[in-house]
N, CA, C and O atoms as a MOPAC input file, in Angstrom:
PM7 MOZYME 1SCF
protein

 N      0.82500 1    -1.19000 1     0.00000 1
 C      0.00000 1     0.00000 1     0.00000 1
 C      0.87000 1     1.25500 1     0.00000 1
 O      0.47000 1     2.14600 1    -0.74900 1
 N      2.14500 1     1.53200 1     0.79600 1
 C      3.16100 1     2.28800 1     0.79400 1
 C      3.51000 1     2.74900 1    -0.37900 1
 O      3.43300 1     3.94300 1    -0.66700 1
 N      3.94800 1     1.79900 1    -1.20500 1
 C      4.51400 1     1.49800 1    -2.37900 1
 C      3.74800 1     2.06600 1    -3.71300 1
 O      4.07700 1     2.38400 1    -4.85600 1
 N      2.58300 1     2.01900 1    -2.96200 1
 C      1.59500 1     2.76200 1    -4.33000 1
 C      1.38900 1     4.24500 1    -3.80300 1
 O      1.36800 1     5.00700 1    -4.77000 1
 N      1.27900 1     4.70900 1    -2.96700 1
 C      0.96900 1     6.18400 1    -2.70100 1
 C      2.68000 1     6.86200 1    -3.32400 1
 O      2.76900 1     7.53700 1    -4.34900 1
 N      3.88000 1     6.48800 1    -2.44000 1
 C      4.61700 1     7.01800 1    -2.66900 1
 C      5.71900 1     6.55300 1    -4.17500 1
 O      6.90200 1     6.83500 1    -4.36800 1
 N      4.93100 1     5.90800 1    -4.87900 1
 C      5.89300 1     5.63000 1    -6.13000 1
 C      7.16100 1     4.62000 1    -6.01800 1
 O      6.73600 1     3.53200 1    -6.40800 1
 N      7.92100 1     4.55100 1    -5.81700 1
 C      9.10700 1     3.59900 1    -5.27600 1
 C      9.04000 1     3.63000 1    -3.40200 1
 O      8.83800 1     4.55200 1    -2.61200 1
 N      9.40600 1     1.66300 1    -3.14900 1
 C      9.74100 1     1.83000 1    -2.15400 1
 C     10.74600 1     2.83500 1    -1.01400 1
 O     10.57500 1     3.01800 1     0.19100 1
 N     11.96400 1     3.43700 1    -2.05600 1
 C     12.87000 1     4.14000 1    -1.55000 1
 C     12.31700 1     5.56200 1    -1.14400 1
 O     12.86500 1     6.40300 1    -0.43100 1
 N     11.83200 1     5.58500 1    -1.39400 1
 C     11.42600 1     7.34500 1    -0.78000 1
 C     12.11800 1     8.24200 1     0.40600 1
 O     12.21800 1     9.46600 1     0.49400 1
 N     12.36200 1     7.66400 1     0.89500 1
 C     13.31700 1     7.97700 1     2.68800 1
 C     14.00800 1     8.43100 1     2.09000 1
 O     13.92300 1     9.63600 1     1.85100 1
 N     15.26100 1     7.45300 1     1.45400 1
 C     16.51800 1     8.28900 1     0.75400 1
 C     16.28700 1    10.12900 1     0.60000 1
 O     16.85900 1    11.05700 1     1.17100 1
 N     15.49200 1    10.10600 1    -0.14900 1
 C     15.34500 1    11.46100 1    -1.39000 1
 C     14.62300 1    12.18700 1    -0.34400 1
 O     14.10800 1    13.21000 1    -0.79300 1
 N     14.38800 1    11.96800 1     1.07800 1
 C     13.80900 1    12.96300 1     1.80500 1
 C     14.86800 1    13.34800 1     2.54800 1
 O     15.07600 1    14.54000 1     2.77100 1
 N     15.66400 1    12.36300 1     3.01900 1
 C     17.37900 1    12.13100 1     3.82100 1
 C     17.99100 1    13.45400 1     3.12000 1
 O     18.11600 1    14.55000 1     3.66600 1
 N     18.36800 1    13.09500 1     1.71000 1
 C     19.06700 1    13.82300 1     0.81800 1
 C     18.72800 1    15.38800 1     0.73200 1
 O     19.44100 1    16.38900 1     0.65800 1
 N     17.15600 1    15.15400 1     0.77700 1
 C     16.96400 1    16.95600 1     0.31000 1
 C     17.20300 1    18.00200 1     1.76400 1
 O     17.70500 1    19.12200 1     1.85600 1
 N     16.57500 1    17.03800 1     2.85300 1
 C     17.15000 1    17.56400 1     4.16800 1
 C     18.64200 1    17.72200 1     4.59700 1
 O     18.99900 1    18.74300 1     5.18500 1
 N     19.32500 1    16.93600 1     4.36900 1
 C     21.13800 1    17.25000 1     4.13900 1
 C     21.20300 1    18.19400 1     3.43200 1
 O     21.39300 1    19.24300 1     4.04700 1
 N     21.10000 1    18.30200 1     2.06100 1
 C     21.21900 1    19.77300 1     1.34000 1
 C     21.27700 1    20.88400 1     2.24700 1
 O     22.18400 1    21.52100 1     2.78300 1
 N     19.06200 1    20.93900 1     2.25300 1
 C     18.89400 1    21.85200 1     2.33100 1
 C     19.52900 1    22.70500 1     4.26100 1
 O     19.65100 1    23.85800 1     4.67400 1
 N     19.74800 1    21.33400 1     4.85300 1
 C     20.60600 1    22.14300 1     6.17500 1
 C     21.78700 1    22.73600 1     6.13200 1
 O     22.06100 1    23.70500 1     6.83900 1
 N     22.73100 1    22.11000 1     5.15000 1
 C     23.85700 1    22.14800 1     4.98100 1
 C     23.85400 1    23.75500 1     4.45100 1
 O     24.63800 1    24.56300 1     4.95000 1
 N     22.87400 1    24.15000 1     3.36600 1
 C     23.03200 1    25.19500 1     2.79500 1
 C     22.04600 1    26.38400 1     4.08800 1
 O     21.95100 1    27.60100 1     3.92800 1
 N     21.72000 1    25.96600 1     4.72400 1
 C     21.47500 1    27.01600 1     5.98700 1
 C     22.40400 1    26.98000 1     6.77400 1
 O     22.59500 1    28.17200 1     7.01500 1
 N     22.94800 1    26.54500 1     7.20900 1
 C     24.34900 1    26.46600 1     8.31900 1
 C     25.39000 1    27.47200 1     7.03600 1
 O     25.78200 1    28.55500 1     7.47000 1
 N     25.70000 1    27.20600 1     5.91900 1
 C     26.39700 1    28.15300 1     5.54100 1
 C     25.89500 1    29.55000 1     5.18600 1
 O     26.68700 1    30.43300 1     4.86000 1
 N     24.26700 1    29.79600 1     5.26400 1
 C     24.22800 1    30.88600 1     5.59500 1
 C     23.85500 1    31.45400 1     6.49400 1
 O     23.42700 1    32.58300 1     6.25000 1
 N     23.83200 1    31.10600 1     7.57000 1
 C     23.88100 1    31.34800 1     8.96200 1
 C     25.26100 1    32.09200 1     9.33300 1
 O     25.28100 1    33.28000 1     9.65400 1
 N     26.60800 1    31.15200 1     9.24700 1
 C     27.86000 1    31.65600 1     9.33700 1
 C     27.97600 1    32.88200 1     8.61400 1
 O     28.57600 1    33.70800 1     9.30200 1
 N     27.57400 1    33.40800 1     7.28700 1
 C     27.74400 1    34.14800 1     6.15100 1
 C     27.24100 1    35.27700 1     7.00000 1
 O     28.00700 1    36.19100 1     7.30500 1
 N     25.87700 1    35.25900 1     7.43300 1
 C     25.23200 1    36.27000 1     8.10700 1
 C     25.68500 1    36.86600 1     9.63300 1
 O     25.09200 1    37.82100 1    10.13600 1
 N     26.62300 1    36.29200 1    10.18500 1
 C     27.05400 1    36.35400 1    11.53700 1
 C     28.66600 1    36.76300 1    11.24800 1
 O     29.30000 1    37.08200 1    12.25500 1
 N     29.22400 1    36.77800 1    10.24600 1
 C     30.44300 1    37.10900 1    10.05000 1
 C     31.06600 1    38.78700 1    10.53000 1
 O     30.62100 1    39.82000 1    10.03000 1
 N     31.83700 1    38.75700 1    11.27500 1
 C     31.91700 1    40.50800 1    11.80600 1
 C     32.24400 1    41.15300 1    10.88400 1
 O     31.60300 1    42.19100 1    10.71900 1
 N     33.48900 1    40.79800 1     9.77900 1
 C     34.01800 1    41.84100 1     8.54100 1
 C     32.88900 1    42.15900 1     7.73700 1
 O     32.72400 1    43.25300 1     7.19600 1
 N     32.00500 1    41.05300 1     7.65600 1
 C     30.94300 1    41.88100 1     6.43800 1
 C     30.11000 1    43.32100 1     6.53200 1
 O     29.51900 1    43.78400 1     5.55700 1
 N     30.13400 1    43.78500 1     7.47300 1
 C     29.78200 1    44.92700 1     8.15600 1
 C     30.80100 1    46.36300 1     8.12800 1
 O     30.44200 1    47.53700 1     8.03200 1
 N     32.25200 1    45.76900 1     8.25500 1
 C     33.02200 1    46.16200 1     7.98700 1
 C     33.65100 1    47.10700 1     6.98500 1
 O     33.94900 1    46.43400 1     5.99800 1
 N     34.08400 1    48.77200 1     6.75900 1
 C     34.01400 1    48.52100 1     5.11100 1
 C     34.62600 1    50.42200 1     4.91700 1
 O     33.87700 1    51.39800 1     4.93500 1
 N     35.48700 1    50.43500 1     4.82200 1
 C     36.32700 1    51.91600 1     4.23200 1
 C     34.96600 1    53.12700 1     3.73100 1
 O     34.22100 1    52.48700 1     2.98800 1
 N     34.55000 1    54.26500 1     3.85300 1
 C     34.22200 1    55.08300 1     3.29700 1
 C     34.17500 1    55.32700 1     1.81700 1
 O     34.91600 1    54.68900 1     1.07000 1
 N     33.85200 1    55.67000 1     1.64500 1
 C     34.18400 1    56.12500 1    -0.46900 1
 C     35.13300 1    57.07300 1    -0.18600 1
 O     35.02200 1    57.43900 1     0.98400 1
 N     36.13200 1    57.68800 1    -0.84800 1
 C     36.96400 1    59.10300 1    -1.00200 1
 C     36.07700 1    60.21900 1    -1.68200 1
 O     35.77000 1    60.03500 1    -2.85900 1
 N     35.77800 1    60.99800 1    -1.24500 1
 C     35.51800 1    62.05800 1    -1.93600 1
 C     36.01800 1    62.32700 1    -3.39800 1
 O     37.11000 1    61.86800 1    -3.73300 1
 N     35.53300 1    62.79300 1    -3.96500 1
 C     35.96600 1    63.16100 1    -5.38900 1
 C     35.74800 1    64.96900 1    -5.12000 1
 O     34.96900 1    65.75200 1    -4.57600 1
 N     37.06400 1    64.95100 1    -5.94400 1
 C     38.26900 1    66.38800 1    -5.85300 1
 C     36.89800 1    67.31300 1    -7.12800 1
 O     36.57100 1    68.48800 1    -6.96300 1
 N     36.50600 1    66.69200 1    -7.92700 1
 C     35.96100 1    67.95900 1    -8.77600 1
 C     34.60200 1    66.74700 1    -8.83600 1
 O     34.69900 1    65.53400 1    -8.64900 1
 N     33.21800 1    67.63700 1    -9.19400 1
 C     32.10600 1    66.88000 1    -8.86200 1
 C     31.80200 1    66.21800 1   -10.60700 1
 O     31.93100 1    66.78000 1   -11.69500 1
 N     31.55400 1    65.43100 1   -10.40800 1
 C     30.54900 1    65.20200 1   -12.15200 1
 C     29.37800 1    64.29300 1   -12.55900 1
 O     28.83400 1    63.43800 1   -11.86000 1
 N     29.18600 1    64.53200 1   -13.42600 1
 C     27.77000 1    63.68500 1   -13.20600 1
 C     26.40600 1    64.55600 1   -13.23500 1
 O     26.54200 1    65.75700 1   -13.47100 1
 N     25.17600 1    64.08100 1   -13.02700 1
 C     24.25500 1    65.03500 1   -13.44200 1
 C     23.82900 1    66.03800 1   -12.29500 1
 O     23.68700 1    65.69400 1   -11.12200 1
 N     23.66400 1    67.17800 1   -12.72300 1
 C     23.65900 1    68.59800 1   -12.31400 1
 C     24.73500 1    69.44900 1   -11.74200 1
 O     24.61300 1    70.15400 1   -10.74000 1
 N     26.06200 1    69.28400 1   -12.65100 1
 C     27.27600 1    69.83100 1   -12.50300 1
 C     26.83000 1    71.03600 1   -13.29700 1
 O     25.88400 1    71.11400 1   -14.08200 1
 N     27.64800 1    71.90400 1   -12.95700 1
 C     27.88500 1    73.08500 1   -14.03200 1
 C     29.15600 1    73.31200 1   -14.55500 1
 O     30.14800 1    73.47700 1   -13.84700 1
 N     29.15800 1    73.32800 1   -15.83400 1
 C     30.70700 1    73.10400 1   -16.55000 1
 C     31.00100 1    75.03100 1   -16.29600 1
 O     30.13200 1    75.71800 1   -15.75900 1
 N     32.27800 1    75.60100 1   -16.76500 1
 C     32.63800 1    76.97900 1   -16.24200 1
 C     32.31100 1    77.57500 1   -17.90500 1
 O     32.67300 1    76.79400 1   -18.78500 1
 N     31.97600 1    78.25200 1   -18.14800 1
 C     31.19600 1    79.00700 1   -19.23500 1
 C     30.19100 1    79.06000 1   -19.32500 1
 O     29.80400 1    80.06200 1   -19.92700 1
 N     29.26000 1    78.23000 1   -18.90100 1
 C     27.84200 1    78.13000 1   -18.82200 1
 C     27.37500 1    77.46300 1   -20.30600 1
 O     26.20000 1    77.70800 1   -20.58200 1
 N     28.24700 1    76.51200 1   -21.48600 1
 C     27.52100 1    76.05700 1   -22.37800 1
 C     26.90700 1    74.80300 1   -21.64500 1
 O     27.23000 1    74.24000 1   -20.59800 1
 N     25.63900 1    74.49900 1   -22.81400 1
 C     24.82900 1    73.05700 1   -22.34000 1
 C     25.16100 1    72.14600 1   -23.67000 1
 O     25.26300 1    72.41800 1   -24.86600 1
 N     25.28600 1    70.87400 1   -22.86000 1
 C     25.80100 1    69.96000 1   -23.92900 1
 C     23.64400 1    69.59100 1   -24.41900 1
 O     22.65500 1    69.51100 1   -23.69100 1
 N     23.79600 1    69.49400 1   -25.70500 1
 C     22.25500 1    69.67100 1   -26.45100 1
 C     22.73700 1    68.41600 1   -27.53300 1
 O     21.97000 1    68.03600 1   -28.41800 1

């Protein structure tokens, strides 16, 4: 009766298996998420002259 609901006797296996995976791949992101450097992280440097949109170039032409 087993055997007919679930398709092959083996079924356990492939439940074993997807539960190993799928713990294995939570424990590594568990660690990933608890890591202190990732938080960690230098400033940007300022930039010496500005550019990008709503600069003003020195003459006042518009690029058209």
């Amino acid at each position: 009766m087993c055997s007919q609901i679930y398709g092959a006797p083996g079924h356990m296996i492939d439940n074993f298996a997807l539960a190993l995976t799928h713990g294995l791949l939570l424990l590594a992101a568990w660690r990933l998420v608890h890591r202190e450097d990732l938080d960690l992280e230098d400033p940007p440097e300022r930039d010496k002259e500005p550019t990008g949109f709503g600069t003003r170039k020195s003459g006042g032409d518009w690029d058209a």
